[in-house]
PyMOL CGO cylinders between C-alpha atoms (Angstrom):
from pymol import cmd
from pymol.cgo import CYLINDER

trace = [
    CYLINDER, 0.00, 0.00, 0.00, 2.73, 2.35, 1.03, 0.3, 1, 1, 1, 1, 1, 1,
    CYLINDER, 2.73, 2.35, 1.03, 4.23, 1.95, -2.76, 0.3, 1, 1, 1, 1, 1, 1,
    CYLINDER, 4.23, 1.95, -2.76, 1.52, 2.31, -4.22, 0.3, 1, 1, 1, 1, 1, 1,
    CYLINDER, 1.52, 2.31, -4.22, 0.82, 6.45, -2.52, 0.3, 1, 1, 1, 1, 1, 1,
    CYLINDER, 0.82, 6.45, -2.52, 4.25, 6.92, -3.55, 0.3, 1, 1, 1, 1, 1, 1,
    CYLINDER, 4.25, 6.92, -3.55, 2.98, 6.21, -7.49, 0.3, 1, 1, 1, 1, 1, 1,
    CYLINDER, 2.98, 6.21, -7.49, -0.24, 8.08, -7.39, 0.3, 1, 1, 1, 1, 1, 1,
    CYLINDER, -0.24, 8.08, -7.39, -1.04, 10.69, -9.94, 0.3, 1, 1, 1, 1, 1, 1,
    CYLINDER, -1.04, 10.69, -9.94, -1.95, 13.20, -7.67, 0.3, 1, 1, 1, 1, 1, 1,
    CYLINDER, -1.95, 13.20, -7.67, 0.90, 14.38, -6.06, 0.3, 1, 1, 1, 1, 1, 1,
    CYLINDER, 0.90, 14.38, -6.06, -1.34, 15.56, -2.73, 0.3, 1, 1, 1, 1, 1, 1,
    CYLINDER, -1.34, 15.56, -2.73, -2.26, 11.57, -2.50, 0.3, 1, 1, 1, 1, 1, 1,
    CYLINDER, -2.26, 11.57, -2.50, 1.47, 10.89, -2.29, 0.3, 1, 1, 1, 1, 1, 1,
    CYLINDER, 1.47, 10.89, -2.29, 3.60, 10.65, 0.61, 0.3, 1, 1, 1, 1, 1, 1,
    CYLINDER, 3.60, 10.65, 0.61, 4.41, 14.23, 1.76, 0.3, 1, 1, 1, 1, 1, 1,
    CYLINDER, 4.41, 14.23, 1.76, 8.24, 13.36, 3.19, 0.3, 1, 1, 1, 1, 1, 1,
    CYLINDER, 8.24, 13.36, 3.19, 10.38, 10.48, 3.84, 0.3, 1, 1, 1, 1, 1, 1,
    CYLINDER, 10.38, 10.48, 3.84, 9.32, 10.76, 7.60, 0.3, 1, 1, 1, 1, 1, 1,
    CYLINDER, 9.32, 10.76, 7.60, 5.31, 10.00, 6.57, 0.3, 1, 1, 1, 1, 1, 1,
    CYLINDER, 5.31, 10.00, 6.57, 6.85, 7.60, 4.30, 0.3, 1, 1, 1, 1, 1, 1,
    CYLINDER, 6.85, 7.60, 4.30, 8.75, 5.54, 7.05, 0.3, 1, 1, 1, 1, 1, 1,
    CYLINDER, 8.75, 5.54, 7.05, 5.19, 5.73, 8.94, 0.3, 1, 1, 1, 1, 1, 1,
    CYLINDER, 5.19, 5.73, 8.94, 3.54, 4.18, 6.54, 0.3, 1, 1, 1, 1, 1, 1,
    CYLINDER, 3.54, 4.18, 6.54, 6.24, 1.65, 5.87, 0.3, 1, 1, 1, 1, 1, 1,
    CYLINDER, 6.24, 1.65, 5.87, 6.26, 1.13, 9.82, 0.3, 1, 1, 1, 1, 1, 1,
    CYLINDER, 6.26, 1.13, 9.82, 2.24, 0.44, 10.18, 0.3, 1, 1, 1, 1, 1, 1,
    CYLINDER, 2.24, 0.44, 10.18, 2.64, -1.99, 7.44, 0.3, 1, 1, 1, 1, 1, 1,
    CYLINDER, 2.64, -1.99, 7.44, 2.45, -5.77, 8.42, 0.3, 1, 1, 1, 1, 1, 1,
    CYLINDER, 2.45, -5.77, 8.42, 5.31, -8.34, 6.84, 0.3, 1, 1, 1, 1, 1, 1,
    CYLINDER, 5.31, -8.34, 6.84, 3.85, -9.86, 3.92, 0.3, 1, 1, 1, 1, 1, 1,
    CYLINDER, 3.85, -9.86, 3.92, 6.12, -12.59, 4.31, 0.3, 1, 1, 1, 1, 1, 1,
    CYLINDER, 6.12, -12.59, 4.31, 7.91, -14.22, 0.86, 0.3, 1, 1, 1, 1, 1, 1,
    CYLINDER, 7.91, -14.22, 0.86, 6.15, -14.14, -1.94, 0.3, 1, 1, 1, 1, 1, 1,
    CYLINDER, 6.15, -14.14, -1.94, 6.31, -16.63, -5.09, 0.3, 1, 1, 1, 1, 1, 1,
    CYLINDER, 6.31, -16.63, -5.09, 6.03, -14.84, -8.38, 0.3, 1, 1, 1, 1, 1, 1,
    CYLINDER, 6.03, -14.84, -8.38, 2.50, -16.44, -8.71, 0.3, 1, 1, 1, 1, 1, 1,
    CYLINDER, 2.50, -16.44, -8.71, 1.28, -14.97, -5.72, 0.3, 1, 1, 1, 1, 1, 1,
    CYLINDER, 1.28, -14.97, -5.72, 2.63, -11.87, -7.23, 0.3, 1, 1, 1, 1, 1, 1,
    CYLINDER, 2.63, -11.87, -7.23, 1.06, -12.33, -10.51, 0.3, 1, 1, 1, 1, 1, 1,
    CYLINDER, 1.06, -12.33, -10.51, -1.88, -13.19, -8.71, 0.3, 1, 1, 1, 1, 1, 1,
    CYLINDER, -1.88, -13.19, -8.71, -1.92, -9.86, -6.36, 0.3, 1, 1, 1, 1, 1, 1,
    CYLINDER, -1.92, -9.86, -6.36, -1.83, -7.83, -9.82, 0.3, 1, 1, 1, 1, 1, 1,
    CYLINDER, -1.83, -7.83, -9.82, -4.21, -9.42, -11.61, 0.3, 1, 1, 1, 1, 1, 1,
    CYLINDER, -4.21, -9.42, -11.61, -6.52, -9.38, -8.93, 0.3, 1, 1, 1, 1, 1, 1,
    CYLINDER, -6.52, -9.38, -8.93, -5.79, -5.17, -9.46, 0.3, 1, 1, 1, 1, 1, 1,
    CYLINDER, -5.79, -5.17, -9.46, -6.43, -6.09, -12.71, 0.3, 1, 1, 1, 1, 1, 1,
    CYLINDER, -6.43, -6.09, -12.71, -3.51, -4.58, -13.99, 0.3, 1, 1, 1, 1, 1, 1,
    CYLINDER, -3.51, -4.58, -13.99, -2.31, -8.14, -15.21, 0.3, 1, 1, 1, 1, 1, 1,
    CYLINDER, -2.31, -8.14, -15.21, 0.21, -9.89, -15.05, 0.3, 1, 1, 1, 1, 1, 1,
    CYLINDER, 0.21, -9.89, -15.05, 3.85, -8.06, -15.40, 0.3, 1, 1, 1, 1, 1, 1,
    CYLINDER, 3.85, -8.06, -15.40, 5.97, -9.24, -18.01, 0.3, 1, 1, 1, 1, 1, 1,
    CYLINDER, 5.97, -9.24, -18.01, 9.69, -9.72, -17.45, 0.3, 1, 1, 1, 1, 1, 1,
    CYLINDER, 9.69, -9.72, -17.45, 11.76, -6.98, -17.77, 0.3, 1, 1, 1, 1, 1, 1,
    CYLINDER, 11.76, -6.98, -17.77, 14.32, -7.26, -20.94, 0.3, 1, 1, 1, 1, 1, 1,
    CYLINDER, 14.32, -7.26, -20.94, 17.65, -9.24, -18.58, 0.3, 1, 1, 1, 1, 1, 1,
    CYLINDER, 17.65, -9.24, -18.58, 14.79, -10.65, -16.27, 0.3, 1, 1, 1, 1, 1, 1,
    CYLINDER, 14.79, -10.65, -16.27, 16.77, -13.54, -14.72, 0.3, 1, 1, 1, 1, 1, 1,
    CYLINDER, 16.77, -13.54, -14.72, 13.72, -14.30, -12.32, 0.3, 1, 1, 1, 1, 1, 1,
    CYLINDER, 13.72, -14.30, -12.32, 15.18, -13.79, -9.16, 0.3, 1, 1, 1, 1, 1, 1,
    CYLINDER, 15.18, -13.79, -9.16, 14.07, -11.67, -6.87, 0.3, 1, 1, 1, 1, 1, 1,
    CYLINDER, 14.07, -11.67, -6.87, 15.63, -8.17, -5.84, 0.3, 1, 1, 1, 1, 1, 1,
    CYLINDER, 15.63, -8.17, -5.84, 15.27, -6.74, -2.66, 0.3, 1, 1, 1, 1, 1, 1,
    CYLINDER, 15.27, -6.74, -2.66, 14.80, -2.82, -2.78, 0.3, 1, 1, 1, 1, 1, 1,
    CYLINDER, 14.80, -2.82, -2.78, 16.34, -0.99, 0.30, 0.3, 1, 1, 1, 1, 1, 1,
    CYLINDER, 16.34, -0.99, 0.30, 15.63, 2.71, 1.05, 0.3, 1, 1, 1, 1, 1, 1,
    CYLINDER, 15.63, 2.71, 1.05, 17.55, 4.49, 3.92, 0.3, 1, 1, 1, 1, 1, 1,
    CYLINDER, 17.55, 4.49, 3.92, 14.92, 6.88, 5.62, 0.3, 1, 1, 1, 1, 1, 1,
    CYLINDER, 14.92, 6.88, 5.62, 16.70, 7.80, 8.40, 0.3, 1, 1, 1, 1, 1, 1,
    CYLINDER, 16.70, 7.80, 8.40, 16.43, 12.00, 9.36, 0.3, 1, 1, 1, 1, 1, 1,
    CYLINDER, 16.43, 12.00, 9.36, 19.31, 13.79, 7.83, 0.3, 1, 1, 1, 1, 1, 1,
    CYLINDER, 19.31, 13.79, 7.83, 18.89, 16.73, 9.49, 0.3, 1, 1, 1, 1, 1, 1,
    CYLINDER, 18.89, 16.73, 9.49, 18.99, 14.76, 13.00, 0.3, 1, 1, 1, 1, 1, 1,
    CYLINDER, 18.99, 14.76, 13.00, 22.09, 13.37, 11.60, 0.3, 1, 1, 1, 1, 1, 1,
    CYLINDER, 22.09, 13.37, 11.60, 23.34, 16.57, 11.21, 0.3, 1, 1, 1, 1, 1, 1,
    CYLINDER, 23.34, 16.57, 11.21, 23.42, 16.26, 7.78, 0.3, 1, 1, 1, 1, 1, 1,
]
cmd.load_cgo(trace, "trace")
């Protein structure tokens, strides 16, 4: 859900900061692994259908990692 506000259209609908962001992240439960059925299944269901692979799509999984730690507390 959290990725999804990040990719609406309307930027007011989006995620206003990293900080609301990490919230969002934070209330979200752990959806565990996923297979890429289940995936395929999840997006259908939103029937966007399935994804194809990307061009170089080895099938295996990526893991993406975002750092949303306050750089201003950081002094940064």
């Amino acid at each position: 859900e959290a990725v999804l506000r990040c990719l609406e259209k309307d930027p007011a609908r989006r995620p206003q900061s990293a900080h609301e962001l990490g919230l969002a992240l934070a209330a979200g439960t752990d959806s565990g692994e996923w297979t890429e059925a289940q995936a395929r299944e999840w997006w259908r269901r939103r029937q966007h259908g399935p994804r194809p692979p990307a061009r170089g799509d080895t099938g295996v999984s990526q893991l993406l990692t975002v750092d949303l730690r306050d750089r201003a507390a950081a002094g940064q």
